[in-house]
C-alpha positions as a Markdown table, in Angstrom:
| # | Residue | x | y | z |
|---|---|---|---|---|
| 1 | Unk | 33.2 | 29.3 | 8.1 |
| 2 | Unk | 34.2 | 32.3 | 10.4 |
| 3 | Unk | 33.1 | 35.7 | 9.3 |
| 4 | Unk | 36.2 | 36.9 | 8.0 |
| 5 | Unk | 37.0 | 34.4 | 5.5 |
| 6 | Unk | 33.2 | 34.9 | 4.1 |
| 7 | Unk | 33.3 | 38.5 | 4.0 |
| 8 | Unk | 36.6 | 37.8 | 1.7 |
| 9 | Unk | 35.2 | 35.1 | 0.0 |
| 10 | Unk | 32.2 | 37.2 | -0.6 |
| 11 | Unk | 33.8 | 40.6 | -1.5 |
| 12 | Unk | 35.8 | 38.3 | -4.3 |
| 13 | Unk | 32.3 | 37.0 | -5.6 |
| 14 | Unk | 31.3 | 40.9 | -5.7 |
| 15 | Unk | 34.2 | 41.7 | -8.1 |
| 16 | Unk | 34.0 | 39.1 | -10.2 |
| 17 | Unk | 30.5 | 40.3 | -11.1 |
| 18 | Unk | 31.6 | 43.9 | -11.2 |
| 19 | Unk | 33.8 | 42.7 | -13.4 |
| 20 | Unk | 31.6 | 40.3 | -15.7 |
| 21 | Unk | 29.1 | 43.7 | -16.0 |
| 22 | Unk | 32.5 | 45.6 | -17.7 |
| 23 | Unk | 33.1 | 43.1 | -19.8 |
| 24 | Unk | 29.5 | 42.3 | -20.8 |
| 25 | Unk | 28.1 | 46.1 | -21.1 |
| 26 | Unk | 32.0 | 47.5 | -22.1 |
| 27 | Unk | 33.5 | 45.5 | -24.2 |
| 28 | Unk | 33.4 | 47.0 | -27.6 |
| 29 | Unk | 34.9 | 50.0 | -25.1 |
| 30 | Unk | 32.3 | 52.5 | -26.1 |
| 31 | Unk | 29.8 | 54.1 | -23.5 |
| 32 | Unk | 26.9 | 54.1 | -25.6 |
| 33 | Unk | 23.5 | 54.6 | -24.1 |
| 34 | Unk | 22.3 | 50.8 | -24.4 |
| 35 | Unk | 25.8 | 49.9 | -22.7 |
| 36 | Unk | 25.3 | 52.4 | -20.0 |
| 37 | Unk | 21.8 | 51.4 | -19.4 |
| 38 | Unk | 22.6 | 47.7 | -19.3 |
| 39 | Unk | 25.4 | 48.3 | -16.5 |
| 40 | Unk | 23.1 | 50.1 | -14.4 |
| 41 | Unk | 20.5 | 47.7 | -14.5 |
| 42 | Unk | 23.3 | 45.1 | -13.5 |
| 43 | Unk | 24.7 | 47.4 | -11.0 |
| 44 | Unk | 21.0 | 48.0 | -9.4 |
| 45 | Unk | 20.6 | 44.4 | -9.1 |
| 46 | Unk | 24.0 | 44.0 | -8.1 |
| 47 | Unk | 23.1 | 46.3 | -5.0 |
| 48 | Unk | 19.9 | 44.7 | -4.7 |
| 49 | Unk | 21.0 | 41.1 | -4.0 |
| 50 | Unk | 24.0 | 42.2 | -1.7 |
| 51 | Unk | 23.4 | 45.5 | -0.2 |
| 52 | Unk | 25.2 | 49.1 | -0.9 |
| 53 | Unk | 28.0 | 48.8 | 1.6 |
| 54 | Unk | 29.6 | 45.2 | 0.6 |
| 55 | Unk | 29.2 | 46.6 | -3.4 |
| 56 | Unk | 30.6 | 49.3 | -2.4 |
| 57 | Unk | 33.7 | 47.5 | -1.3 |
| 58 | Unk | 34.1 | 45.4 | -4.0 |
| 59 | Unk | 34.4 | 48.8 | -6.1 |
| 60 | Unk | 36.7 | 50.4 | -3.9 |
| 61 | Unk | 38.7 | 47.4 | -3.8 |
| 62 | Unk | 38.6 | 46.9 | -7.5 |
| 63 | Unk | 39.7 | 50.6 | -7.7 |
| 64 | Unk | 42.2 | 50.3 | -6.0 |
| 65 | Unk | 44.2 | 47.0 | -7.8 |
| 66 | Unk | 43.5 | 49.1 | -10.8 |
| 67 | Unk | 45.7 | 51.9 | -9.3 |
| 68 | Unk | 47.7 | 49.7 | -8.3 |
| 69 | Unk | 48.2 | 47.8 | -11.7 |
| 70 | Unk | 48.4 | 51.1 | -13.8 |
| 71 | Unk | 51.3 | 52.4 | -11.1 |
| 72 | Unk | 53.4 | 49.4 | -11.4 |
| 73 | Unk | 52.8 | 49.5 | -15.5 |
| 74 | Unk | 53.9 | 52.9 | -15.7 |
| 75 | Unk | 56.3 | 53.8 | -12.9 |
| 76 | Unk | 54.2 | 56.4 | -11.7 |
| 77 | Unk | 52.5 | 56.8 | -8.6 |
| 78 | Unk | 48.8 | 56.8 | -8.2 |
| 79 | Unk | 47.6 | 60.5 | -7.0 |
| 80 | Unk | 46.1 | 61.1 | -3.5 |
C-alpha cells in the first residue's frame, strides 16, 4: 500500500472514532461534566495512539463535511 491511500484510509479510521466518541459521550445531547470528561479522556487517547497532527485532520476534515452538510440542508453558505 503506497502512502497516500494509507494516510486516507487512516484519516477515515480517525473519524470514525471521532465520531463513535460523539455518539458515545453525546448522545443524550447534553454537555454534562461526566460527558465532557469522558470525551476528553477518548480524545487524549485518541491523540495518544495517533499523534496531534493526523487527529487533527480527521477534525478538520470532519468539520468541514459538517459545513458542508449544514450548507447544502439550508441553502446557506458556510461563513469564512
Amino acid at each position: 500500500m503506497t502512502a497516500e491511500p494509507y494516510a486516507a484510509a487512516l484519516l477515515a479510521q480517525i473519524c470514525r472514532e471521532i465520531q463513535e466518541i460523539g455518539d458515545e459521550h453525546f448522545a443524550d445531547m447534553t454537555a454534562s461534566a461526566e460527558n465532557v470528561r469522558g470525551a476528553q479522556q477518548a480524545a487524549h487517547a485518541l491523540i495518544d495512539r495517533y499523534g496531534w497532527g493526523p487527529v487533527h485532520a480527521a477534525a478538520q476534515t470532519l468539520e468541514a463535511q459538517t459545513g458542508a452538510e449544514i450548507s447544502r440542508l439550508t441553502g446557506r453558505a458556510q461563513p469564512k
